[in-house]
C-alpha positions, 0 to 999 in steps of 0.5 A: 219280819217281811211275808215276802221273803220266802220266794228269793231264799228259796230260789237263792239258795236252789241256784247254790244247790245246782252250781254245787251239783254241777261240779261235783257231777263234773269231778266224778266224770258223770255222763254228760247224758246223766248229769244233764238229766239230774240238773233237768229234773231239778230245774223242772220240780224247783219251777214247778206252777202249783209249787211255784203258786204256794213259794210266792203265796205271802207267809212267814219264813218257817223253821231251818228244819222245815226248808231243809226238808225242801231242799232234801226233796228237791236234790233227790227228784232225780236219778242222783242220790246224795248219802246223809252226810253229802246232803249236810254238806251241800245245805251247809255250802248253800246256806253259807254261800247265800248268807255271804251275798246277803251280807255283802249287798251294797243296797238291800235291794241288790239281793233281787240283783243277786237272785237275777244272778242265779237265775241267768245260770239256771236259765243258761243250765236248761238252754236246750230245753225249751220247756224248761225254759219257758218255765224259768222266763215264768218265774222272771215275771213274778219276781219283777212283778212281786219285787220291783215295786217295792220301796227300799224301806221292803227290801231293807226288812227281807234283808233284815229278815234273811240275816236273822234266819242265818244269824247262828250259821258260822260254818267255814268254808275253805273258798271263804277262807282261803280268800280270806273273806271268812274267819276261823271261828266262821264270821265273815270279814266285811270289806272297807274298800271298794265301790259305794252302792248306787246312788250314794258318794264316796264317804269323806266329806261333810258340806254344811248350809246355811238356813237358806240351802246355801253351802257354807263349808266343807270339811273332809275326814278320812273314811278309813276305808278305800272307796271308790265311786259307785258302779252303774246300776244292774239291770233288773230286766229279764236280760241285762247286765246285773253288774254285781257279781254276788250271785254267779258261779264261783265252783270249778272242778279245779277248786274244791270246796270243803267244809269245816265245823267250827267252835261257834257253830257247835256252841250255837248248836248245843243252845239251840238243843236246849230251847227245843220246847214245842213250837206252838206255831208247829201245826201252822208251819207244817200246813204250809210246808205241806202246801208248798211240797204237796206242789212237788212231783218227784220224778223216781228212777225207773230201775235201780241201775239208772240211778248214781250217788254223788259224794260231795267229799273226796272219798267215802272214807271222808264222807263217813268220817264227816258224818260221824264227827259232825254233831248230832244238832247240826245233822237233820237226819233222815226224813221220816214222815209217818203215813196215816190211814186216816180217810179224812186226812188232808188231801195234800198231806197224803200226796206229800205222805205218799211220796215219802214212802221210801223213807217213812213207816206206817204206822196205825190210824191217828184220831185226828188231823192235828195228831197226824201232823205232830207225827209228822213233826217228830219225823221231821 
């Protein structure tokens, strides 16, 4: 498992929540003026420099629960409202979306191409603001400085760990399937044409030397596949051309994206209910999640007329359809995260604690710290 990996699925999956967003907030004919403040104040958290230090401190991937609950903050730290089952939704198509580019990456170290990608759309969502922006040119330089100098043995181990932690997601998604990229029990179809990754050739010839390092023979086979030579490389400046377009905005408001779930998936979320024996690394993971949204300063609306729901589905009686029918395994719930009148409590858990005060209860003083945070594991 790489320590490095944390950084580029954050920010891989955030550019899918904002392409999502963008839009939905198109299709629902939200004001320009409102929209524009949602997709600001989302940036602004998501680059946020104290959350920003933790995102890029090395550490183990945690828990899908525990990103979920990332994401579910920063999609709410604006005017914006996303009811239960549009926020499963979004997750569903970010995680898939992702997962999708990851699998089709020609070199490994093509995903840092990818998060280039995302993060040109980010830059050009916030063009206008320059404050912003200087905030996205920061995370630039991290990336280029923490992952350009990586060999292709470090970047072959983020793939392998990205494809791990998306191994039991097989949702399906209609732009998937009606591109017939996507199969109906949700598994992705790999194609077996098309450019060779940079610096390989095109497979269908086998040369033999001699012990002198002089050719000898030639023999061809067929490839069983329509390859053609590899494209030029991508650029992995600040700007530049990423050639790959794994990683752009395939959204438009003419084209909406639905979610369906799938045998796999409901099997796979039924096996994962049965190994729910508690997580010795539990306090550690929920230490760092802390960390890392301690970082977070979550804007609250000022008044309740300026705030506006987004539906990710086509009605509401869709939406509430969805959210009944979808299995209780795969829906993550409404974060509860207990308070604590604990005076010695940590200092970042009572920020993070202070935050959720919207969706969480209080409850009576714990006797310790690692007591505080097992109630906050069973909110999570």
């Amino acid at each position: 498992m790489s320590s490095r990996t944390l950084p580029l699925l954050f920010i891989n999956l955030g550019g899918e929540m904002l392409y999502i967003l963008d839009q939905r907030l198109r299709a629902q004919n939200i004001p320009a003026d409102k929209a524009k403040k949602v997709m600001n104040d989302i940036i602004t958290t998501m680059f946020n420099k104290k959350f920003l230090e933790e995102l890029f401190k090395p550490q183990e991937l945690y828990s899908k629960k525990a990103l979920r609950t990332v994401f579910d903050r920063l999609a709410h730290a604006s005017i914006m409202r996303l009811n239960q089952a549009s926020m499963d939704k979004l997750y569903d198509l970010m995680t898939m979306a992702f997962k999708y580019q990851v699998l089709l990456c020609p070199r490994p170290k093509d995903i840092l191409l990818v998060s280039f990608n995302h993060m040109d759309a980010i830059r050009d969502f916030v063009k206008d603001s320059p404050s912003i922006l200087s905030q996205v040119d920061e995370t630039y330089q991290l990336l280029i400085e923490m992952y350009t100098p990586l060999s292709s043995g470090d970047f072959q181990l983020i793939r392998q760990t990205l494809l791990i932690f998306f191994q039991d997601m097989h949702i399906r998604v209609s732009i998937f399937l009606k591109d017939k990229v996507q199969n109906s029990n949700g598994r992705f179809v790999l194609p077996t044409s098309g450019p060779v990754p940079h610096g390989t050739q095109v497979p269908g010839l086998i040369r033999m030397f001699s012990c002198t390092g002089e050719e000898v023979t030639r023999l061809q086979f067929s490839s069983g596949g329509n390859y053609t030579a590899a494209l030029r490389e991508g650029s992995f400046e600040i700007f530049g051309d990423r050639v790959t377009k794994l990683g752009t905005n395939m959204y438009s408001v003419s084209r909406p994206v639905e979610t369906l779930m799938s045998g796999t998936s409901k099997n796979s979320a039924q096996h994962t209910k049965v190994n729910t024996a508690p997580n010795p690394l539990a306090k550690e993971e929920l230490n760092l999640l802390a960390k890392l949204m301690g970082g977070l300063e979550v804007q609250k609306p000022g008044n309740a007329d300026s705030g506006f729901r987004v539906n990710l589905f086509t009605t509401d009686e869709e939406e509430e359809e969805a959210l009944i029918s979808r299995p209780d395994e795969l829906s993550y719930g409404v974060i509860n995260i207990q308070a604590t009148k604990n005076q010695q409590a940590n200092a970042e858990l009572a920020k993070i604690m202070g935050e959720f005060t919207e969706s969480g209860d209080q409850s009576p003083s714990a006797s310790s710290k690692g007591d505080d945070l097992l109630a906050m594991m069973d909110g999570l």
